[in-house]
mmCIF file of the C-alpha atoms, coordinates in Angstrom:
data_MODEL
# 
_entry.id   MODEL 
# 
loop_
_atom_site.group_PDB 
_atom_site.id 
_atom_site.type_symbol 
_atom_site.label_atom_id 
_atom_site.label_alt_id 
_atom_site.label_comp_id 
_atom_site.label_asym_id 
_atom_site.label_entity_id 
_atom_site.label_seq_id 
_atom_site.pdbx_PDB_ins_code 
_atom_site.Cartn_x 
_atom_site.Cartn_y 
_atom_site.Cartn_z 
_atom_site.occupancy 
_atom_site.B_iso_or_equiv 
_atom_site.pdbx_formal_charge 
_atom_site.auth_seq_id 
_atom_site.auth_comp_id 
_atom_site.auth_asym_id 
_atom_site.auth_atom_id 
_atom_site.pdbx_PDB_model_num 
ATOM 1  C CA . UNK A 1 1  ? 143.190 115.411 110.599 1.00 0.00 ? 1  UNK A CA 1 
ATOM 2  C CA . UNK A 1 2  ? 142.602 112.368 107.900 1.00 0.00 ? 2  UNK A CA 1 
ATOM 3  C CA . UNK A 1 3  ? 139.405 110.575 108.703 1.00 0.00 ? 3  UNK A CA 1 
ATOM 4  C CA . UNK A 1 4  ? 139.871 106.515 109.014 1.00 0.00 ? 4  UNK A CA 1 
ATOM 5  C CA . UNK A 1 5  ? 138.621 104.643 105.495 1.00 0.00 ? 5  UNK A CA 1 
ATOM 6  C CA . UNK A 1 6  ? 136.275 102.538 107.998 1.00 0.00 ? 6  UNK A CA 1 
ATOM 7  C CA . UNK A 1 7  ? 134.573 105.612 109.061 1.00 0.00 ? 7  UNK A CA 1 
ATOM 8  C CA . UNK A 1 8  ? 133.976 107.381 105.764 1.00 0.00 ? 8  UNK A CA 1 
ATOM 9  C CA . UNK A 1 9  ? 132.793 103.487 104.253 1.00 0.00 ? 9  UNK A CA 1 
ATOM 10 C CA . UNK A 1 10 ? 130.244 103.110 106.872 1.00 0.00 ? 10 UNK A CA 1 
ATOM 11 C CA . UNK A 1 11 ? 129.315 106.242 106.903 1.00 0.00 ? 11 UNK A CA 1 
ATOM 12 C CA . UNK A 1 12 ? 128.509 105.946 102.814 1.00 0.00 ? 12 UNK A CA 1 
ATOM 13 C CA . UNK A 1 13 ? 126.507 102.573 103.190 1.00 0.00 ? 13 UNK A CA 1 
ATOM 14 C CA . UNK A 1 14 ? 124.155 103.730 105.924 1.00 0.00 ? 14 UNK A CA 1 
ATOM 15 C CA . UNK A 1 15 ? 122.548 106.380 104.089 1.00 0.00 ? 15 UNK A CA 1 
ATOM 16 C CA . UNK A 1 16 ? 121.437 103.880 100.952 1.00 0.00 ? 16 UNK A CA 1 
ATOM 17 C CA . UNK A 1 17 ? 119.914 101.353 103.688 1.00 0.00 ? 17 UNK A CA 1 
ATOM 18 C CA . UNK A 1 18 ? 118.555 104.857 105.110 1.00 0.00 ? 18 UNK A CA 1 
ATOM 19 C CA . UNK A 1 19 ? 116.549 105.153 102.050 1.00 0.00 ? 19 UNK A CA 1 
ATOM 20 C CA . UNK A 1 20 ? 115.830 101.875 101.009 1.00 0.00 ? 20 UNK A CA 1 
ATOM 21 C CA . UNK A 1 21 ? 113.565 101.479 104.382 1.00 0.00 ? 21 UNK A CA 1 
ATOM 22 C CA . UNK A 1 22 ? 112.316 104.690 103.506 1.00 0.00 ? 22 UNK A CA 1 
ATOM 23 C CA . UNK A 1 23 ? 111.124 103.385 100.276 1.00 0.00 ? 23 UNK A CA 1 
ATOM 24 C CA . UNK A 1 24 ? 109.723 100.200 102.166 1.00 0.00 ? 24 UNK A CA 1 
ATOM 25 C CA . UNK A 1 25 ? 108.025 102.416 104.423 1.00 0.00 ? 25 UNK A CA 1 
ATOM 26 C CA . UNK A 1 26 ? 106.549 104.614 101.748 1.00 0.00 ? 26 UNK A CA 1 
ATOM 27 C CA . UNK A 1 27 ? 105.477 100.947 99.704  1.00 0.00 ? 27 UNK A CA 1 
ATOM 28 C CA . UNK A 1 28 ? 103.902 99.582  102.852 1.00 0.00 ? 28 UNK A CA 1 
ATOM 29 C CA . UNK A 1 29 ? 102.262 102.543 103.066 1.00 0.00 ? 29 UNK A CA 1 
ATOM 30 C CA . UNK A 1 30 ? 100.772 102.510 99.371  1.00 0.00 ? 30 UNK A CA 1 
ATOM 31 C CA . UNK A 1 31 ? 100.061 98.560  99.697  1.00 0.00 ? 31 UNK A CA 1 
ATOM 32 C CA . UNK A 1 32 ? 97.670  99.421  103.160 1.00 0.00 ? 32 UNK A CA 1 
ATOM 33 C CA . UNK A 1 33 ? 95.812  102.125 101.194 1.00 0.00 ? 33 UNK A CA 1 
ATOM 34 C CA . UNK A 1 34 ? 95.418  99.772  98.170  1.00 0.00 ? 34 UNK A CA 1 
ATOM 35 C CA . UNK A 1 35 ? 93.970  97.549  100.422 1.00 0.00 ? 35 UNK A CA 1 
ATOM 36 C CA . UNK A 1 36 ? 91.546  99.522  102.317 1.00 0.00 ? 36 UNK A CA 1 
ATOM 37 C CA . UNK A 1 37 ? 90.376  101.019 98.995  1.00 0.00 ? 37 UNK A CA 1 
ATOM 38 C CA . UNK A 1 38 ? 89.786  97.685  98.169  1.00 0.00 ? 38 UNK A CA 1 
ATOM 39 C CA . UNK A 1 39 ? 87.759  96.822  100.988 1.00 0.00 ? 39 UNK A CA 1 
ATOM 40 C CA . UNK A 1 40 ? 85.772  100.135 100.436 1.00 0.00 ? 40 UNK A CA 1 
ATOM 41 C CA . UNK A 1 41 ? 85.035  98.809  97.465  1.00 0.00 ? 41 UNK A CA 1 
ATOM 42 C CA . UNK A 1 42 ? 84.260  95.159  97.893  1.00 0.00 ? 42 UNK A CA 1 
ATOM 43 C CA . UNK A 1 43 ? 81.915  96.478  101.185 1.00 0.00 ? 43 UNK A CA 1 
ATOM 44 C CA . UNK A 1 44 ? 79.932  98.955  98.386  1.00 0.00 ? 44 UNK A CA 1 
ATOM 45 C CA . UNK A 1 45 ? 79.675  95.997  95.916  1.00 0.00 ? 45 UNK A CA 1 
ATOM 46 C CA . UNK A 1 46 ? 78.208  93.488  98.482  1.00 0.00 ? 46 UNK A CA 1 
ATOM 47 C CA . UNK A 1 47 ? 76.065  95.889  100.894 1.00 0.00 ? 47 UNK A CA 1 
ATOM 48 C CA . UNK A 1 48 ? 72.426  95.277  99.926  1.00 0.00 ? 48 UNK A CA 1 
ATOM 49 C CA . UNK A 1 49 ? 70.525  98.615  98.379  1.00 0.00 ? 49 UNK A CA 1 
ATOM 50 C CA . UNK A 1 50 ? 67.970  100.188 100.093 1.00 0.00 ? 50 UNK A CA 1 
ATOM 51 C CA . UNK A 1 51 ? 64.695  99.672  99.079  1.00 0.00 ? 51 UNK A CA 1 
ATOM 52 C CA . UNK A 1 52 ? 63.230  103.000 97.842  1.00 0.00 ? 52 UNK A CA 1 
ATOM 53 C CA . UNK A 1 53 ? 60.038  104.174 100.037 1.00 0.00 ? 53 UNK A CA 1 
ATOM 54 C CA . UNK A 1 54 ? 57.368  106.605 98.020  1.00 0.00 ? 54 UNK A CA 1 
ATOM 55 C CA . UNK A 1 55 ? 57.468  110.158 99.214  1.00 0.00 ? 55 UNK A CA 1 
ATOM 56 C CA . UNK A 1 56 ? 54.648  111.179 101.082 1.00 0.00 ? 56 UNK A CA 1 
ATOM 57 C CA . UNK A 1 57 ? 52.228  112.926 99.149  1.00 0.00 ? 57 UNK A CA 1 
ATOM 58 C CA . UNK A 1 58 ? 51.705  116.823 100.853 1.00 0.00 ? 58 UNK A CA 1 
ATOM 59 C CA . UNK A 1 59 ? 48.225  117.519 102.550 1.00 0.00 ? 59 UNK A CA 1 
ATOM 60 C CA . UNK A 1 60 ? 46.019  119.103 99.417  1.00 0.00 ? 60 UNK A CA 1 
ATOM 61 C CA . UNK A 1 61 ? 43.820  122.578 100.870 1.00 0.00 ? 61 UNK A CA 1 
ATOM 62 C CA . UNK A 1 62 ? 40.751  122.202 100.024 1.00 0.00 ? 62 UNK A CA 1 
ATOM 63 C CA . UNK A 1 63 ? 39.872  124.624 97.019  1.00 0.00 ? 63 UNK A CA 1 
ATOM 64 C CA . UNK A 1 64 ? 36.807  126.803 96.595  1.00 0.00 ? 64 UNK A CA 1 
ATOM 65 C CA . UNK A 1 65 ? 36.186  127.561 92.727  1.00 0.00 ? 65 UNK A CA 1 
ATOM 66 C CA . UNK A 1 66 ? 33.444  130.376 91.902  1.00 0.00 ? 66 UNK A CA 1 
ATOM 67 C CA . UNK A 1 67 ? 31.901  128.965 88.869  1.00 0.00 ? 67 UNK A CA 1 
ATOM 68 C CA . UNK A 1 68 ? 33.084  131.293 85.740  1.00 0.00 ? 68 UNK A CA 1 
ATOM 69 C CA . UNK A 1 69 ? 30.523  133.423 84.122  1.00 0.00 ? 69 UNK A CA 1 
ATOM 70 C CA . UNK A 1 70 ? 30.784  134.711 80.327  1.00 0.00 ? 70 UNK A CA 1 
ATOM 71 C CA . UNK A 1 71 ? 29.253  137.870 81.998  1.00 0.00 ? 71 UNK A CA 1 
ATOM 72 C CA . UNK A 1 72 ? 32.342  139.833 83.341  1.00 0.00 ? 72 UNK A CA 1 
ATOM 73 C CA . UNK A 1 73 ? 31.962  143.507 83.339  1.00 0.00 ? 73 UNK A CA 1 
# 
């Protein structure tokens, strides 16, 4: 049985208009990550740096030196 020309035309544009919102999905898509890179960015640029604090110094042990003699047997 002979399909009607109306069907088989409609049936041939949807799937281009199919894709082409596919592609504007995928290009939204991109645009939004652009963007939030962007913002990422801008937000690293601008934030104000730490000021850098001095490590604490550890607790020295007291040491105990014997005085060195020349005399060693």
């Amino acid at each position: 049985m002979p399909q009607d020309p109306d069907d088989l035309e409609l049936a041939a544009s949807s799937r281009p208009m199919g894709l082409r919102v596919l592609a504007g999905v995928g290009a939204l898509a991109f645009v939004l990550i652009g963007v939030n890179l962007a913002v990422v960015v801008v937000r690293l640029i601008v934030a104000p740096t730490p000021e850098p604090r001095p490590r604490p110094l550890p607790p020295t042990a007291a040491t105990v030196s014997a005085p060195l003699s020349r005399d060693r047997a």
